[in-house]
SENUKOL-992272 format. One line per 3 residues: their letters; for each residue y, x negated, z of C-alpha. Coordinates in Angstrom, 2 decimals, always signed. Layout:
// residues N
A) Y:X:Z ~ ...
// end
This chain:
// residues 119
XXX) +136.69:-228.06:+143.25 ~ +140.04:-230.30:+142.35 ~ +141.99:-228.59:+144.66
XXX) +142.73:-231.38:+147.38 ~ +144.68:-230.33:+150.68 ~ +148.13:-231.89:+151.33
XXX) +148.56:-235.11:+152.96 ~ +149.17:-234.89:+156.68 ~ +151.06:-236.65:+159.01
XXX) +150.43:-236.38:+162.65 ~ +148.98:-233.08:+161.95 ~ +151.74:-231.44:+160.14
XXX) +151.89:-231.07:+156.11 ~ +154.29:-233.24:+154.17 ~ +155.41:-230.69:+152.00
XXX) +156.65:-229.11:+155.27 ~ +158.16:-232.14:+156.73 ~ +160.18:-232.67:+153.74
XXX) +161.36:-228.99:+153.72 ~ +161.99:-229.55:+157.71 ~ +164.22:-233.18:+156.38
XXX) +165.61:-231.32:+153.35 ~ +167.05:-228.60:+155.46 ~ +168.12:-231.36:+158.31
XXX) +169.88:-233.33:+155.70 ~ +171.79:-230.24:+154.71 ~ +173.05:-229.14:+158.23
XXX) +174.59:-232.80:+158.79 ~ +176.13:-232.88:+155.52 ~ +177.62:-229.70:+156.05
XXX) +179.03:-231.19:+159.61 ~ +180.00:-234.44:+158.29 ~ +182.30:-232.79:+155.98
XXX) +183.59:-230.43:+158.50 ~ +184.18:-233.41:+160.44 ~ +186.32:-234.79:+157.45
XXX) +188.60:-231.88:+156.76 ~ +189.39:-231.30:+160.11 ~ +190.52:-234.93:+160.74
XXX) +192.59:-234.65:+157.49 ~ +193.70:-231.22:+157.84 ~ +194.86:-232.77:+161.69
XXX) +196.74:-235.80:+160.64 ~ +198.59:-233.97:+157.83 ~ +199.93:-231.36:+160.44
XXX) +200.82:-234.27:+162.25 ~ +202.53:-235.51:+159.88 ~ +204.30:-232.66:+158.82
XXX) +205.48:-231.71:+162.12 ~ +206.76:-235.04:+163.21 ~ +209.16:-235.18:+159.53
XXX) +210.00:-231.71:+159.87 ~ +211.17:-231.29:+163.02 ~ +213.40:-233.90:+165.40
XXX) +211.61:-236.45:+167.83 ~ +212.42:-234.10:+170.84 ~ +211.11:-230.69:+169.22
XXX) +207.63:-232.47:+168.15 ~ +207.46:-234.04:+171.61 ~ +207.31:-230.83:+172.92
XXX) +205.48:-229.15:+170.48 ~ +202.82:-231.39:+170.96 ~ +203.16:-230.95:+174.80
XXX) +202.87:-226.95:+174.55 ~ +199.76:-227.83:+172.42 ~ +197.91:-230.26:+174.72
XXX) +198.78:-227.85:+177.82 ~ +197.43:-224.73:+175.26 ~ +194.27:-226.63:+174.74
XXX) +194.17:-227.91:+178.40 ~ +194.60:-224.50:+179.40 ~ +191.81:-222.91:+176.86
XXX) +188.74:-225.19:+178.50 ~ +189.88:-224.73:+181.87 ~ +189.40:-220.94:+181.22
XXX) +185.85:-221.98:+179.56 ~ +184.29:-223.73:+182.45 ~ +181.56:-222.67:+183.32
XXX) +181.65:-219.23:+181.14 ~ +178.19:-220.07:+179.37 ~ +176.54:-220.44:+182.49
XXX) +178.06:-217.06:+184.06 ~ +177.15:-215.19:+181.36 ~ +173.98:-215.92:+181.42
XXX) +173.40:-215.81:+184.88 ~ +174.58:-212.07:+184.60 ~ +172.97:-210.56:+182.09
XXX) +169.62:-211.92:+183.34 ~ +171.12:-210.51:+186.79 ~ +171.02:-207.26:+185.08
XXX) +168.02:-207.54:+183.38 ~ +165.93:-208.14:+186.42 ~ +167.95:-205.26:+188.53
XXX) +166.79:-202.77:+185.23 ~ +170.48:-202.20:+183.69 ~ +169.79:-201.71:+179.72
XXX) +171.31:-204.66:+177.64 ~ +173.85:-202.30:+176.22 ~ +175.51:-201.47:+179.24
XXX) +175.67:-205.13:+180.46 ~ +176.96:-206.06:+177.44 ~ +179.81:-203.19:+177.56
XXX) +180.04:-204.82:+181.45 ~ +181.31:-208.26:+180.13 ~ +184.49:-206.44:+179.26
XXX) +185.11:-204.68:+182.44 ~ +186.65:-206.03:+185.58 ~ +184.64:-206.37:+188.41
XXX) +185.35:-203.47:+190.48 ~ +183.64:-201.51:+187.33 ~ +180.82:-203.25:+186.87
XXX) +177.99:-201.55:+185.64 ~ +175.20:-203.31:+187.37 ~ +175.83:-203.28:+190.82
XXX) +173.78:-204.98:+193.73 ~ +171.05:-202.27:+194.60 ~ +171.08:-201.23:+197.90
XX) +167.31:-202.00:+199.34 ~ +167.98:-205.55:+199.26
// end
């Protein structure tokens, strides 16, 4: 018998906590040098926009793009949070995933999982 079993720590194998810190390792890389290329690939449009265009035309460029992005997470707000609220709103009132999913793209008055009516 020279098989021996793995060393464990707190209960879990090494050989899995290193896979577990291999993969972690990997994921942050991967951000850190998303991270990095968007903060280059920003400052170079900067800098490409403000010698390519006149003080007043990058001033408002810049302004259509702040009020753009202003604009874009005002209309997020609280959109995770709805849409999970109504899909488990139509899973507990029996609607099938598919038509609640076909529902997000609806407007209101054509909803597919309506209030029932013994409530």
């Amino acid at each position: 018998m020279t098989d021996q079993l793995a060393p464990t720590i707190g209960g879990v194998a090494a050989s899995s906590r290193s896979r577990a810190l291999s993969s972690l390792a990997r994921g942050s890389t991967g951000n850190l040098v998303g991270a990095f290329v968007t903060a280059v690939t920003t400052f170079a449009g900067t800098i490409v926009v403000t010698r390519g265009l006149s003080q007043a035309s990058a001033g408002v460029f810049f302004s259509m793009t702040s009020l753009f992005l202003l604009a874009t997470i005002t209309g997020q707000l609280g959109t995770g949070t709805g849409l999970v609220y109504f899909l488990s709103r139509c899973r507990a009132l029996g609607t099938p995933h598919q038509q609640a999913a076909r529902s997000i793209f609806v407007p209101d008055h054509f909803r597919t999982c309506p209030e029932r009516s013994d409530r």
